[in-house]
SEKOLKOL-261817 format. One record per atom (N, C-alpha, C): residue number from 1; residue in three letters; atom name; x, y, z. Coordinates in Angstrom, 3 decimals. Example, Ala and Ser with C-alpha at 12.3 -4.5 7.8 and 13.67 -1.06 7.14 Angstrom:
BEGIN
+-----+-----+----+----------+----------+----------+
|   i |  aa | at |        X |        Y |        Z |
+-----+-----+----+----------+----------+----------+
|   1 | ALA |  N |   13.190 |   -5.690 |    7.800 |
|   1 | ALA | CA |   12.300 |   -4.500 |    7.800 |
|   1 | ALA |  C |   13.200 |   -3.300 |    7.800 |
|   2 | SER |  N |   12.850 |   -2.250 |    7.080 |
|   2 | SER | CA |   13.670 |   -1.060 |    7.140 |
|   2 | SER |  C |   12.900 |    0.030 |    7.870 |
+-----+-----+----+----------+----------+----------+
end
This chain:
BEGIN
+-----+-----+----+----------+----------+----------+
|   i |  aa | at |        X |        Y |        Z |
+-----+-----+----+----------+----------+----------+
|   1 | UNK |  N |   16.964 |    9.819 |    0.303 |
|   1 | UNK | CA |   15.551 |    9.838 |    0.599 |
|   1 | UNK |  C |   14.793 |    9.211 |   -0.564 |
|   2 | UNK |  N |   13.859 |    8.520 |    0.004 |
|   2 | UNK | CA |   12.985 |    7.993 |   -1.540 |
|   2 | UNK |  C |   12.027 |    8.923 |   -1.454 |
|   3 | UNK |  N |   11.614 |    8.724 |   -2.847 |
|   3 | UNK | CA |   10.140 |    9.251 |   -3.443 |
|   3 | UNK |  C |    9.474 |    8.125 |   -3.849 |
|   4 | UNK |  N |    7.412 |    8.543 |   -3.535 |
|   4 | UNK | CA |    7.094 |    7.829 |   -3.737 |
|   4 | UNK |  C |    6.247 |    8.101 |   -5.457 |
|   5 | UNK |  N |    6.610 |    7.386 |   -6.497 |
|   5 | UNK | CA |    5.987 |    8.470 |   -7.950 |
|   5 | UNK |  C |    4.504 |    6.916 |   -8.514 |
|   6 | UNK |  N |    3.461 |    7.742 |   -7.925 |
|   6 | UNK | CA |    2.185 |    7.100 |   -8.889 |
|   6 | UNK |  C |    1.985 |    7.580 |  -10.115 |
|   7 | UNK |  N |    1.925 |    6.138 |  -10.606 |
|   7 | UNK | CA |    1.807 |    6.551 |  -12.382 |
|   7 | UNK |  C |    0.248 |    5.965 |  -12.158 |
|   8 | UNK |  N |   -0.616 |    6.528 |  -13.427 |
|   8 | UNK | CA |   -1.795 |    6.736 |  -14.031 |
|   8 | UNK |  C |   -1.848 |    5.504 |  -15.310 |
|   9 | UNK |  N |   -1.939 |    4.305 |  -14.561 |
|   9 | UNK | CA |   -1.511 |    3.141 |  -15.266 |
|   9 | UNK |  C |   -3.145 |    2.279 |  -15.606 |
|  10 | UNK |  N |   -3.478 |    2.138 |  -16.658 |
|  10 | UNK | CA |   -4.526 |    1.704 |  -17.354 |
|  10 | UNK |  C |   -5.104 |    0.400 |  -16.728 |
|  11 | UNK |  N |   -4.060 |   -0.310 |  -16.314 |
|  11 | UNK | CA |   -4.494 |   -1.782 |  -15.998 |
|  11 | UNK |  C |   -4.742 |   -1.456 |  -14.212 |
|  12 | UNK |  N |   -5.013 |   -2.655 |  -13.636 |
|  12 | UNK | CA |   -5.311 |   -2.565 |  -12.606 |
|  12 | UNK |  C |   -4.663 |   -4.113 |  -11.760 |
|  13 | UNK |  N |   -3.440 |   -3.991 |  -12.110 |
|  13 | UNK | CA |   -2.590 |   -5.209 |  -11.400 |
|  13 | UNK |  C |   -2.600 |   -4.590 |   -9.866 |
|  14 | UNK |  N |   -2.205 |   -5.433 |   -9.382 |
|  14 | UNK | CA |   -2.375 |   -5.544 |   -7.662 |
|  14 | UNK |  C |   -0.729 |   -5.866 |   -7.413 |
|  15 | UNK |  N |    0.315 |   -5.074 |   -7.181 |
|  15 | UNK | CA |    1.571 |   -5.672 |   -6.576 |
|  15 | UNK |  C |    1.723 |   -5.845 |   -5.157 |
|  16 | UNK |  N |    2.078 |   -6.554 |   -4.688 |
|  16 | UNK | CA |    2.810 |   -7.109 |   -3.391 |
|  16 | UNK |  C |    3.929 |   -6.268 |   -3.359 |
|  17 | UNK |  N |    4.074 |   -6.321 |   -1.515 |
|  17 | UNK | CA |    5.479 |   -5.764 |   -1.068 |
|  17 | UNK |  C |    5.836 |   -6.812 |   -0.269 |
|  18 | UNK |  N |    7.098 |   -7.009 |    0.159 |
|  18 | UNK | CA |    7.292 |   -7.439 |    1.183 |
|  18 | UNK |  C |    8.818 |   -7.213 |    1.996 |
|  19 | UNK |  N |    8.826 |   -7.804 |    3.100 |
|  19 | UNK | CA |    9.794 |   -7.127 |    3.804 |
|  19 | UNK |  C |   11.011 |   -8.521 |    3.998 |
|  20 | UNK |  N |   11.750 |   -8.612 |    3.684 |
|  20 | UNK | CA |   13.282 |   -9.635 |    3.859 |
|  20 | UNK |  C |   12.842 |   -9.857 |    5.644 |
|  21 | UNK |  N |   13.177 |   -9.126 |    6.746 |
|  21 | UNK | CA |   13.210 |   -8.594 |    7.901 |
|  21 | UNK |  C |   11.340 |   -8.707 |    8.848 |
|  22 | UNK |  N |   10.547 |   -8.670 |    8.032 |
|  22 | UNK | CA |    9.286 |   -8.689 |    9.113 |
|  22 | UNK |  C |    8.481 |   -9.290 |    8.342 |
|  23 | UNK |  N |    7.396 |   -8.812 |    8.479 |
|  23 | UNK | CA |    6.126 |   -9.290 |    7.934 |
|  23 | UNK |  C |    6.223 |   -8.909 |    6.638 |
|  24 | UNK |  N |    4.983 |  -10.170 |    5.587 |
|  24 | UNK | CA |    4.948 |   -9.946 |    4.240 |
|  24 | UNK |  C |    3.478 |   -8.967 |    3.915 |
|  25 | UNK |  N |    3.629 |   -7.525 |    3.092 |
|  25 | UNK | CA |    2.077 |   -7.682 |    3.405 |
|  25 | UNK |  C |    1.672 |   -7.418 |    1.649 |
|  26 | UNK |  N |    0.217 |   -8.059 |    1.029 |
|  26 | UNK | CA |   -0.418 |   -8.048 |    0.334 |
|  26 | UNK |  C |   -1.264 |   -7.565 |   -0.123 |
|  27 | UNK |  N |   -2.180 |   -7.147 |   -1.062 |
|  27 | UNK | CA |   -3.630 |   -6.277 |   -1.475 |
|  27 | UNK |  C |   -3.939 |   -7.805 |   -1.952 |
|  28 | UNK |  N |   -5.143 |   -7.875 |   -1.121 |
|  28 | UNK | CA |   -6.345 |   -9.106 |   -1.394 |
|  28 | UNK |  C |   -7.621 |   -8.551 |   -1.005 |
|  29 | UNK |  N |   -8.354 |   -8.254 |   -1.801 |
|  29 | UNK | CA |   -9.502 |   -8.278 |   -2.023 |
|  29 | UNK |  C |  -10.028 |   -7.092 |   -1.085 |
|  30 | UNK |  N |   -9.315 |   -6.053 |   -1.137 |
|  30 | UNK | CA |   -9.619 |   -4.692 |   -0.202 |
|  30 | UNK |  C |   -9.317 |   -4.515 |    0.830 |
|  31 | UNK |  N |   -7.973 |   -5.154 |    1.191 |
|  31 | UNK | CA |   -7.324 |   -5.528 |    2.543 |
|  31 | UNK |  C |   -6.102 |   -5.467 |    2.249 |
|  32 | UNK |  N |   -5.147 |   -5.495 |    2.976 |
|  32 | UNK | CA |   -3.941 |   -5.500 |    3.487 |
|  32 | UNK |  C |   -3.442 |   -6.813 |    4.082 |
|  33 | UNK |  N |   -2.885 |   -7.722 |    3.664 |
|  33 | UNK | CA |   -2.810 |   -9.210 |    4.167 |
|  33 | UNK |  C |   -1.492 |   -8.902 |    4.451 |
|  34 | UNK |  N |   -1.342 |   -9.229 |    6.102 |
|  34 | UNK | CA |    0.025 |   -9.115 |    6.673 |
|  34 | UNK |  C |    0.207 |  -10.167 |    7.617 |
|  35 | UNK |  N |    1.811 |  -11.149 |    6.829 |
|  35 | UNK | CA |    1.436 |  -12.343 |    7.220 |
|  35 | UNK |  C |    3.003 |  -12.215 |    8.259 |
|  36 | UNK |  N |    2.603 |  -13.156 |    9.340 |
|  36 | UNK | CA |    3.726 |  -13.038 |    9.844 |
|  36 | UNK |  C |    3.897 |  -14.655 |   10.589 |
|  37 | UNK |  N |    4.960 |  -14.982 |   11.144 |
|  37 | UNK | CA |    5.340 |  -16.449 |   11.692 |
|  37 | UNK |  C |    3.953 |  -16.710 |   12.557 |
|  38 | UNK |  N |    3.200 |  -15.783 |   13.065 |
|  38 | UNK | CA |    2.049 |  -16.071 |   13.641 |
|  38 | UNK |  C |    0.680 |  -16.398 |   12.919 |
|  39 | UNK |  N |    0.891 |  -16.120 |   11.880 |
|  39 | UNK | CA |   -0.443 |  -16.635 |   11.142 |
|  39 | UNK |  C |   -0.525 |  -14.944 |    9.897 |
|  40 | UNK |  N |   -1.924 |  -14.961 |    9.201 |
|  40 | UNK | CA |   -1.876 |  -13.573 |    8.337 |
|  40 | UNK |  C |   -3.556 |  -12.751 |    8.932 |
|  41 | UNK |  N |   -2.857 |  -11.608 |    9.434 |
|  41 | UNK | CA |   -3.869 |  -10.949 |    9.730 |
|  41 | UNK |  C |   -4.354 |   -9.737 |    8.790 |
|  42 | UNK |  N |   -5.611 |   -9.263 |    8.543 |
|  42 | UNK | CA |   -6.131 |   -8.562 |    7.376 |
|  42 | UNK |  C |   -6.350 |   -7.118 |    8.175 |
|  43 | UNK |  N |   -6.216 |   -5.756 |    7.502 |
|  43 | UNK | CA |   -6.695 |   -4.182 |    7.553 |
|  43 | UNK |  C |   -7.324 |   -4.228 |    6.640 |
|  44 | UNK |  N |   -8.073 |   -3.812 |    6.890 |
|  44 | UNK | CA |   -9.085 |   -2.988 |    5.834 |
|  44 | UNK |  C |   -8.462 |   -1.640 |    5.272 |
|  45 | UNK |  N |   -8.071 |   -1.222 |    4.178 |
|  45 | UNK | CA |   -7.979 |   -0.426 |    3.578 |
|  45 | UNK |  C |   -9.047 |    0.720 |    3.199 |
|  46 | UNK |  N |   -8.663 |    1.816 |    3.744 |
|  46 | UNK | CA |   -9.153 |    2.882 |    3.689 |
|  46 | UNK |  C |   -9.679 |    3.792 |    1.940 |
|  47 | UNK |  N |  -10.164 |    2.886 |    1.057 |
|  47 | UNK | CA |  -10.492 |    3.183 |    0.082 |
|  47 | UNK |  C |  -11.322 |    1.954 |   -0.820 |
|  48 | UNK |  N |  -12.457 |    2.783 |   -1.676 |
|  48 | UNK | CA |  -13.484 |    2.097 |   -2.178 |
|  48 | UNK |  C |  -12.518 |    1.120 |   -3.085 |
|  49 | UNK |  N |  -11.652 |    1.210 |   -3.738 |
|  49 | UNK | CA |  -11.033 |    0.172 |   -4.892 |
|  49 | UNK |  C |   -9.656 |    0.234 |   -4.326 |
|  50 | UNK |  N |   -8.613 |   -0.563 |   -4.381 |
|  50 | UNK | CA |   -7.074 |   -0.465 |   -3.928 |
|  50 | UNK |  C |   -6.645 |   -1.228 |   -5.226 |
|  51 | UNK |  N |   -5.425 |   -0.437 |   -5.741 |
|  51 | UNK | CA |   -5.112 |   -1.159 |   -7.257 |
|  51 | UNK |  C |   -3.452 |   -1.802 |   -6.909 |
|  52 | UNK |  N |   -2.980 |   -0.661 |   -6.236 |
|  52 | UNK | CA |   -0.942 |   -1.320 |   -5.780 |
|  52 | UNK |  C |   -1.170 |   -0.997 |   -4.775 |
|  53 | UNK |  N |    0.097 |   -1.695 |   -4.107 |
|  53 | UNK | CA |    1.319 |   -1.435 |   -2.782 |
|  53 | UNK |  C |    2.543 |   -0.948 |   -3.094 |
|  54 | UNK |  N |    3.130 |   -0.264 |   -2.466 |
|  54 | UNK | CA |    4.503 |   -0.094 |   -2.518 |
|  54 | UNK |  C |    4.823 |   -0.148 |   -0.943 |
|  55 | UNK |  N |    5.821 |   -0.344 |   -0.542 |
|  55 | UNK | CA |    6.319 |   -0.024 |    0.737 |
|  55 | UNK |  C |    7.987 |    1.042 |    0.828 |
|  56 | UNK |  N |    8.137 |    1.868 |    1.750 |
|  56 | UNK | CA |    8.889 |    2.883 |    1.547 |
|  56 | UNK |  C |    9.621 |    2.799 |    3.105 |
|  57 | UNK |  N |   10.675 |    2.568 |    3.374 |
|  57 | UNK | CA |   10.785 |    2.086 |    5.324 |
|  57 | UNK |  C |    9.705 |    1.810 |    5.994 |
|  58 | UNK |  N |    9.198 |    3.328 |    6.808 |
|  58 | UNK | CA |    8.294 |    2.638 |    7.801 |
|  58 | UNK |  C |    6.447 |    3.094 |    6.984 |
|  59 | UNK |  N |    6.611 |    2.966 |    5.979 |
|  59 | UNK | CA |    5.077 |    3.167 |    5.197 |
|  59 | UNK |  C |    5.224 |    2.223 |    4.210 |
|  60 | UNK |  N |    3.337 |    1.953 |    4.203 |
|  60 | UNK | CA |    2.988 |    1.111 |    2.791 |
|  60 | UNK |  C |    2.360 |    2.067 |    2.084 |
|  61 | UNK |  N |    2.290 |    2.346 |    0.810 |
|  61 | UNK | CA |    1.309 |    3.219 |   -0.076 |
|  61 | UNK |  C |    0.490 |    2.354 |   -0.591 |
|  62 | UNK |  N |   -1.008 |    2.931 |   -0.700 |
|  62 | UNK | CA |   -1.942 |    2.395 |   -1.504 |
|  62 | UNK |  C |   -2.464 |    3.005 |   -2.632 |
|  63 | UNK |  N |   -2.211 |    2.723 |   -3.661 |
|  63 | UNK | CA |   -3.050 |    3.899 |   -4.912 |
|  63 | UNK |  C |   -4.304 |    3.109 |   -4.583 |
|  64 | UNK |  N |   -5.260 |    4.422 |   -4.334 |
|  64 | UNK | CA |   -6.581 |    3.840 |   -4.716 |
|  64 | UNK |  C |   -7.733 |    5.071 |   -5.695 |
|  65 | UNK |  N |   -6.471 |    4.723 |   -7.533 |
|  65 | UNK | CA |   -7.443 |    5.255 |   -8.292 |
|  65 | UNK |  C |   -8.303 |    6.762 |   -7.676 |
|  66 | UNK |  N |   -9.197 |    6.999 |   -7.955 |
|  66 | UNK | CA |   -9.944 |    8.574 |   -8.171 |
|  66 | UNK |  C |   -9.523 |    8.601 |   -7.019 |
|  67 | UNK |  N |   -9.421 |    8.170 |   -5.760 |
|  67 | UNK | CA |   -9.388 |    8.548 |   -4.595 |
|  67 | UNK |  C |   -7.924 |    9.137 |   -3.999 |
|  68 | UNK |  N |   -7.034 |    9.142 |   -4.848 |
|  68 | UNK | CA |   -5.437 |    9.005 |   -4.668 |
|  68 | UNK |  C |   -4.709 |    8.147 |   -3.895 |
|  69 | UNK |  N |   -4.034 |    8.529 |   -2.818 |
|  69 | UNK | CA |   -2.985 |    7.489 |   -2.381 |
|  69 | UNK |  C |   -3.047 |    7.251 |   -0.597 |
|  70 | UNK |  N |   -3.317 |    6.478 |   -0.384 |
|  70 | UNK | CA |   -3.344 |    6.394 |    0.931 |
|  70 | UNK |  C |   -2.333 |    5.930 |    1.824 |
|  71 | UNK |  N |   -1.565 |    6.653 |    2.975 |
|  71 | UNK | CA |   -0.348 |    6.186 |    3.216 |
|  71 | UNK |  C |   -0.837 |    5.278 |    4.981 |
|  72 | UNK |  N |    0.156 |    3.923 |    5.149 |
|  72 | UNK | CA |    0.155 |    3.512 |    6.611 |
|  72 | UNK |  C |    1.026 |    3.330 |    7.170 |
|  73 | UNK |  N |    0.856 |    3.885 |    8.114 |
|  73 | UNK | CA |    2.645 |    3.860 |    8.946 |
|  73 | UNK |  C |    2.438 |    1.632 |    9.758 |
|  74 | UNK |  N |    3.797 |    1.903 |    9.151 |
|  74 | UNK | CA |    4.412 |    0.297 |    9.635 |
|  74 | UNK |  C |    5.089 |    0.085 |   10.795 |
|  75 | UNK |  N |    5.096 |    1.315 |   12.037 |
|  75 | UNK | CA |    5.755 |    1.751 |   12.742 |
|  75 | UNK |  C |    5.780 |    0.248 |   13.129 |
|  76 | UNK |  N |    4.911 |   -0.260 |   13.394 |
|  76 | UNK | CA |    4.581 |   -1.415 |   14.663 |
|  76 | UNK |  C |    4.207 |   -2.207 |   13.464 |
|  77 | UNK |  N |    5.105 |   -3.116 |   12.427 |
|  77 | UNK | CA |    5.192 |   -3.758 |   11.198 |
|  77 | UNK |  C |    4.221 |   -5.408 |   10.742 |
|  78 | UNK |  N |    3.648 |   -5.061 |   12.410 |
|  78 | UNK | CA |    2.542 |   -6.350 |   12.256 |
|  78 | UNK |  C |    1.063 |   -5.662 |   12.369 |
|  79 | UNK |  N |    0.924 |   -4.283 |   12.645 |
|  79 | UNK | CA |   -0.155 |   -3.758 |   12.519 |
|  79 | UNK |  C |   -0.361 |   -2.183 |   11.915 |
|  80 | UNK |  N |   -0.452 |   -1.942 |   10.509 |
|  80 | UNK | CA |   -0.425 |   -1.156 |    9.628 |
|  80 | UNK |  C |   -1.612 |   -0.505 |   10.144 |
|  81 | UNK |  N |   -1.373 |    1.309 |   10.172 |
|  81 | UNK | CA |   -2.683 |    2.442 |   10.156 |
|  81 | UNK |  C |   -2.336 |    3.383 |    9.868 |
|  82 | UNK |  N |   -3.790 |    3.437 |    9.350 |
|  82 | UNK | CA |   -3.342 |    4.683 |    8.062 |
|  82 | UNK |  C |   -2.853 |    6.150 |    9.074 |
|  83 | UNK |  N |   -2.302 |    6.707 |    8.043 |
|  83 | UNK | CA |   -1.529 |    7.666 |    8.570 |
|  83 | UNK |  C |   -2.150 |    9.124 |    7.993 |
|  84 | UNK |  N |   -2.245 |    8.797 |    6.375 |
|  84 | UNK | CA |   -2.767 |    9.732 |    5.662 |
|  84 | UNK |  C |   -3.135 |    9.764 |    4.371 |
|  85 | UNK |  N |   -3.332 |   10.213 |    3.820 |
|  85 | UNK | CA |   -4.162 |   10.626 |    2.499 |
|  85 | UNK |  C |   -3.676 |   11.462 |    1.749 |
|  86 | UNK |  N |   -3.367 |   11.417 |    0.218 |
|  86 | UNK | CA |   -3.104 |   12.418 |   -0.781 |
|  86 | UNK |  C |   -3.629 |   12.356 |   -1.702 |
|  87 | UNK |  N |   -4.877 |   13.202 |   -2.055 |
|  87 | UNK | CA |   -6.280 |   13.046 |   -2.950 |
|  87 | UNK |  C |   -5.986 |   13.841 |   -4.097 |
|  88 | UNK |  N |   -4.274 |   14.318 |   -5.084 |
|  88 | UNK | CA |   -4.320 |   14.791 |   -5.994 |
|  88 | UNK |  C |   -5.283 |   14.319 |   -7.228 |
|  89 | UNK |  N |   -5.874 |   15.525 |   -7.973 |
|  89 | UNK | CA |   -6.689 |   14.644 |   -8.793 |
|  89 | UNK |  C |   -5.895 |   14.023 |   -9.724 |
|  90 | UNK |  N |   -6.337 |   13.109 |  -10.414 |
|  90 | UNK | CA |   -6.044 |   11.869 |  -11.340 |
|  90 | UNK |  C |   -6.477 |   10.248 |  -10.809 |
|  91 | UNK |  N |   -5.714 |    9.602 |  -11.465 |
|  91 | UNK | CA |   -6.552 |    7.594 |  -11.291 |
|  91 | UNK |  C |   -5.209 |    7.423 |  -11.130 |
|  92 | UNK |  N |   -5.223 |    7.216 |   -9.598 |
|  92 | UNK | CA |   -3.844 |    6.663 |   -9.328 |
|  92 | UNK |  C |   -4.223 |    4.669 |   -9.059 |
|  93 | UNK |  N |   -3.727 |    4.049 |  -10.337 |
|  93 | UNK | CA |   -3.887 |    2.799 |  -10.073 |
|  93 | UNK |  C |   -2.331 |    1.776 |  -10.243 |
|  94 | UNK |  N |   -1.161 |    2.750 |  -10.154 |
|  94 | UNK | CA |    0.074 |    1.821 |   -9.690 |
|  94 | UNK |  C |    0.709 |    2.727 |   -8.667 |
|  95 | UNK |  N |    2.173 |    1.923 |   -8.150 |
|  95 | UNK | CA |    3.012 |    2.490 |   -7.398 |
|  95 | UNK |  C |    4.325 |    1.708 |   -7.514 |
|  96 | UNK |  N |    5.319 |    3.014 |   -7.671 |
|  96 | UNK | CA |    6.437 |    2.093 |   -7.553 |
|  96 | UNK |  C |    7.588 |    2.973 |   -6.961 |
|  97 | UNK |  N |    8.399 |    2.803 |   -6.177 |
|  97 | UNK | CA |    9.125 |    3.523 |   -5.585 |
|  97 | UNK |  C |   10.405 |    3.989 |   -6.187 |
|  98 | UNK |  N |   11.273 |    4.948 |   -6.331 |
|  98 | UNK | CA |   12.441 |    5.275 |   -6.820 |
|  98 | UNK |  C |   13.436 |    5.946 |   -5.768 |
|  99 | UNK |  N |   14.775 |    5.519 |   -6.064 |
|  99 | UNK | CA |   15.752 |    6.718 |   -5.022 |
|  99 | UNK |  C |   16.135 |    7.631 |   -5.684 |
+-----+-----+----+----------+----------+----------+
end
């Protein structure tokens, strides 16, 4: 099983995920850029600032800083929605996944 562990990371880099198998998706400019052989379609992300991505099977995580982490199910991997929310306090502004 993975875990997903946000670190409380000073900078505010933006990482990419992407998938070998489906769509690629991105953090651009408060969106979710998910590009696929059909062209790249944008979500809006469910938070005032988005700092990382991680992706975990069928979820992408978003740290978004004071707001915590916002999760979207990839069930259907060309159209990401959010699923849920984990508002521990702290500035969650990375993500990176571990097994």
């Amino acid at each position: 099983m993975r875990r997903l562990i946000v670190a409380t990371l000073a900078c505010s880099t933006i990482a990419s995920s992407a998938r070998a198998d489906g769509p690629r998706y991105r953090l651009s400019n408060g969106v979710i850029d998910v590009t696929t052989d059909a062209g790249t379609e944008q979500i809006i992300i469910d938070c005032k600032r988005a700092y990382a991505l991680a992706q975990s099977g069928a979820h992408l995580f978003v740290a978004c800083g004071e707001e915590g982490v916002a999760s979207y199910s990839i069930e259907d991997p060309a159209t990401p929605v959010l699923s849920g929310r984990d508002a521990r306090a702290g500035a969650f502004r990375g993500a990176d996944l571990i097994e």
